[in-house]
N, CA, C and O of each residue as an XYZ file, in Angstrom:
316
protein
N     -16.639    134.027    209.008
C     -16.558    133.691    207.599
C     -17.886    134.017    206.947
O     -18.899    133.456    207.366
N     -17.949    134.840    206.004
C     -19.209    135.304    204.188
C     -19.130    134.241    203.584
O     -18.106    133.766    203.093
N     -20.743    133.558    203.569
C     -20.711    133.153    202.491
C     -21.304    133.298    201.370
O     -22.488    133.142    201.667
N     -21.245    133.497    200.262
C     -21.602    134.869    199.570
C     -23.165    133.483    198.597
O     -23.164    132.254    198.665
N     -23.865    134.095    198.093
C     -24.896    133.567    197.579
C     -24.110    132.996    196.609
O     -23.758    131.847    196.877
N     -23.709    133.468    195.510
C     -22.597    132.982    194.890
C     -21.874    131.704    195.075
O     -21.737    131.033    194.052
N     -21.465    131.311    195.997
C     -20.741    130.204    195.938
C     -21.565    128.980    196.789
O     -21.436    127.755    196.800
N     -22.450    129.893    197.477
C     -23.529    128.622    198.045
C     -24.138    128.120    196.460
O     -24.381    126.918    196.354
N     -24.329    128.809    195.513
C     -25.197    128.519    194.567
C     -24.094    127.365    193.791
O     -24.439    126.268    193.352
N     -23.000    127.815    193.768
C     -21.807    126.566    193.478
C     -21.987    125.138    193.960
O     -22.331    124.092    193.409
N     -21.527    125.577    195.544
C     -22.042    123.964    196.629
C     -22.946    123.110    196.198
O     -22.791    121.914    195.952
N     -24.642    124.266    196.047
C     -25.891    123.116    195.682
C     -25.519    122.810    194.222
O     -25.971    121.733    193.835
N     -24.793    123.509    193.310
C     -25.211    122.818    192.065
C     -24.200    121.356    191.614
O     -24.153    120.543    190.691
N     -23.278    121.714    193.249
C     -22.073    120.268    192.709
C     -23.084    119.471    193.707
O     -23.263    118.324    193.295
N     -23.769    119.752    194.864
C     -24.824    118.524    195.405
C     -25.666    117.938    194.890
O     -25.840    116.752    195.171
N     -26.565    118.683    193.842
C     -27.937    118.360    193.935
C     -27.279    117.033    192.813
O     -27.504    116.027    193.485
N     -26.649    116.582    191.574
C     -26.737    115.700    191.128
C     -26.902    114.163    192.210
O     -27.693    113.220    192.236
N     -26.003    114.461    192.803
C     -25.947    113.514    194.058
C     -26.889    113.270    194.544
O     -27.193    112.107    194.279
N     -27.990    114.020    195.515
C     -28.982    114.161    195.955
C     -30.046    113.192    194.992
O     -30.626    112.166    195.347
N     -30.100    113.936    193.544
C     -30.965    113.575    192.620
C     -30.848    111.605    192.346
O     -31.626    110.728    191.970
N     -29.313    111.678    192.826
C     -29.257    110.374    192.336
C     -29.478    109.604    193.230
O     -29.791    108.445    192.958
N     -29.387    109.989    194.387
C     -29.379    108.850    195.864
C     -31.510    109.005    195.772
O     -32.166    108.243    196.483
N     -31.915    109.578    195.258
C     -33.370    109.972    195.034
C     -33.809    108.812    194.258
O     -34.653    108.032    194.698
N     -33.242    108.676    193.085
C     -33.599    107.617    192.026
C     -33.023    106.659    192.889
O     -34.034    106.338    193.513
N     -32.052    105.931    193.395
C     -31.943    104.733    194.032
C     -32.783    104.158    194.971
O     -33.056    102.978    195.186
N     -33.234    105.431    195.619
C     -34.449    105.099    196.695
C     -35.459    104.424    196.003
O     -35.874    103.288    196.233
N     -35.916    105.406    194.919
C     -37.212    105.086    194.593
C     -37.190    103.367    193.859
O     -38.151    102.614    194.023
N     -36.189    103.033    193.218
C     -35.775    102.386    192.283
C     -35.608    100.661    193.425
O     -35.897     99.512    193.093
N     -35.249    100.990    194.276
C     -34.750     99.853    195.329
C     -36.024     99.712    196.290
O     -36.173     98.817    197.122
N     -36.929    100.774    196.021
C     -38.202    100.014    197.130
C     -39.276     99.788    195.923
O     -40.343     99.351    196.353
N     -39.245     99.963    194.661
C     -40.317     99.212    194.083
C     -39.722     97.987    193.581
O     -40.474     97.204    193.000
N     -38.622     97.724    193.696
C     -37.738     96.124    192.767
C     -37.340     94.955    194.283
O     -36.230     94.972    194.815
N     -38.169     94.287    194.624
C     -38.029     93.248    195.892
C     -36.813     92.812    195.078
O     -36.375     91.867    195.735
N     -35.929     92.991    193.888
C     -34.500     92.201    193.371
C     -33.745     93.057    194.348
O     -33.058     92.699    195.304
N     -34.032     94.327    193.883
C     -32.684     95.107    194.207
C     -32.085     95.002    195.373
O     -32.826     95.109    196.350
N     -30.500     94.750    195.642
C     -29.533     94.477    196.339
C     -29.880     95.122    197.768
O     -29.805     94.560    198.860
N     -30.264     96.394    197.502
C     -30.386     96.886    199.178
C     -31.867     97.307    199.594
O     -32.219     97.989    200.556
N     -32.802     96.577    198.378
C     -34.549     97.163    199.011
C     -34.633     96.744    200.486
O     -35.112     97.619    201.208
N     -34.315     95.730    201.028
C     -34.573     95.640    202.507
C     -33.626     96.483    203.232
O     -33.985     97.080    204.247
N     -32.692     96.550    202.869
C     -32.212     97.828    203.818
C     -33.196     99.054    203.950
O     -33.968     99.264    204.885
N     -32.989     99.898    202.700
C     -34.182    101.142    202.057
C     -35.405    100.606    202.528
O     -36.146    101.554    202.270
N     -36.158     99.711    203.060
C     -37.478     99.473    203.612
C     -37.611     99.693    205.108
O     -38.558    100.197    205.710
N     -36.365     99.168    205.629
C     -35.890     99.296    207.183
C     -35.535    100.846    207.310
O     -35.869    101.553    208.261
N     -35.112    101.086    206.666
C     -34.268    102.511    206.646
C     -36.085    103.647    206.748
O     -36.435    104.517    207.545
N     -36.725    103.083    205.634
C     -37.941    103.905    205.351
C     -39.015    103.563    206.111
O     -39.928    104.364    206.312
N     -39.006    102.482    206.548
C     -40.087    102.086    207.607
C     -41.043    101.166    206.850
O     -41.612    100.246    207.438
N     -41.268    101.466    205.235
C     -42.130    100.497    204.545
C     -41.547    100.620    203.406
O     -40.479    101.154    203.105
N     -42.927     99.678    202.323
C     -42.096     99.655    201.180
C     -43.095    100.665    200.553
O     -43.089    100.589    199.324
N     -43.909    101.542    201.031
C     -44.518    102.032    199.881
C     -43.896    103.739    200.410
O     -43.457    104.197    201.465
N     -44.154    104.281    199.047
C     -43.259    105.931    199.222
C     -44.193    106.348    197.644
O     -44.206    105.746    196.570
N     -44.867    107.543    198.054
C     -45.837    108.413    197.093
C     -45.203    109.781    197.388
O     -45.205    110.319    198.496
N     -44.653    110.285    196.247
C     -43.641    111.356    195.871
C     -44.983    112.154    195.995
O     -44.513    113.153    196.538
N     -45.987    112.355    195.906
C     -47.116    113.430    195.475
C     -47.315    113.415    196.651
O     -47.287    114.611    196.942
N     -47.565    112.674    197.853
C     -48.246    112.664    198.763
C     -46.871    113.323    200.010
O     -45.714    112.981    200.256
N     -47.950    114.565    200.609
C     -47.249    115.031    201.403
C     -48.018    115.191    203.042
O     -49.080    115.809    202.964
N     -47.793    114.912    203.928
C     -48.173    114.941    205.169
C     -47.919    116.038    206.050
O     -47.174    115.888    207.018
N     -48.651    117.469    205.717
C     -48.146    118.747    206.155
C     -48.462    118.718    207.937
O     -47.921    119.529    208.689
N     -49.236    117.852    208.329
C     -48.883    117.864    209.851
C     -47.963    117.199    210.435
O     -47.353    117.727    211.364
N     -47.710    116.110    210.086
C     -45.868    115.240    210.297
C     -45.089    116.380    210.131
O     -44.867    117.010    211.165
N     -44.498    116.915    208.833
C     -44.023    117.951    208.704
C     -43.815    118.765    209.815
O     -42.764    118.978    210.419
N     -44.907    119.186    210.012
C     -45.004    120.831    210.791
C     -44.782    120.018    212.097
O     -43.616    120.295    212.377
N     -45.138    119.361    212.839
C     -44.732    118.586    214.265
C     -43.368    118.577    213.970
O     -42.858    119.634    214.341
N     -42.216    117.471    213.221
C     -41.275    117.693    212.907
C     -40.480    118.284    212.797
O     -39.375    117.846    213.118
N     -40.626    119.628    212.274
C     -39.870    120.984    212.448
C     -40.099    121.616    213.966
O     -39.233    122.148    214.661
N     -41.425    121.426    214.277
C     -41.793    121.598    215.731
C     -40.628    121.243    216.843
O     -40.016    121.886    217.697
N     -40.647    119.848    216.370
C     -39.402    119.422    217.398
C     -38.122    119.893    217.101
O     -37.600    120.194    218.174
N     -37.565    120.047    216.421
C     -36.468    119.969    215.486
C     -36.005    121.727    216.703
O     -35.283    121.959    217.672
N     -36.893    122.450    215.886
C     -36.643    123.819    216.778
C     -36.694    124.093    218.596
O     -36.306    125.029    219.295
N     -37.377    122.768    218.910
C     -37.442    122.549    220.153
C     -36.124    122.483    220.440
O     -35.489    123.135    221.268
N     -35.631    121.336    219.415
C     -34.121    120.700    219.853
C     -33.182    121.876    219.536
O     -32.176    121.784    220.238
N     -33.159    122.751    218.876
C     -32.095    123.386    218.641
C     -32.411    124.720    219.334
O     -31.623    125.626    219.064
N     -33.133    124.930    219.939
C     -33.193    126.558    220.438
C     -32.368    126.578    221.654
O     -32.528    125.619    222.410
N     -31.391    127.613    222.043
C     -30.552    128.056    222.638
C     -31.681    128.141    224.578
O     -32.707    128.758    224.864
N     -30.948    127.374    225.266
C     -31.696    127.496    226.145
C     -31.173    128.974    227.088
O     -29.998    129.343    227.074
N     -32.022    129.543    227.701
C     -31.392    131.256    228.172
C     -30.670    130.769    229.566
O     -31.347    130.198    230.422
N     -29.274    131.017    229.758
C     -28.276    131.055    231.189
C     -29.158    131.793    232.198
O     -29.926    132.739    232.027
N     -28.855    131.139    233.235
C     -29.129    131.586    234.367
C     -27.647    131.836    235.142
O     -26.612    131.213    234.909
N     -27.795    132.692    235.920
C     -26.032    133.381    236.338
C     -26.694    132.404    238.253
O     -27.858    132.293    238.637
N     -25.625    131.994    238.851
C     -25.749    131.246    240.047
C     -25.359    132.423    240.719
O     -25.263    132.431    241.946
């Protein structure tokens, strides 16, 4: 199966509202100790603090590190 740029560009544009919005709930539910599910979203996030500017390019890069660890095709050996 093609999937043509075209209709991937469809997919993300019916996702990203979604995305955008589960984004604002995050942010919205770990600065309000009211909101209904901040202790979930704190457990879920590990804390309560989250800095959108702040990016951790070695977490990152370890992360993907593993990630490709986990997914690379290991090579057959014939018995």
């Amino acid at each position: 199966m093609t999937t043509s740029v075209a209709s991937l560009k469809i997919v993300l544009d019916d996702v990203e509202p979604t995305v955008q919005a589960g984004y604002q709930d995050f942010l919205e539910g770990l600065a309000d100790p009211q909101y209904d599910r901040h202790d979930e979203l704190i457990e879920w996030w590990g804390s309560d603090q989250f800095d959108p500017n702040h990016i951790d390019k070695p977490a990152i890069e370890q992360a993907l590190r593993a990630l490709a660890k986990k997914l690379t095709r290991k090579t057959r050996t014939k018995a």
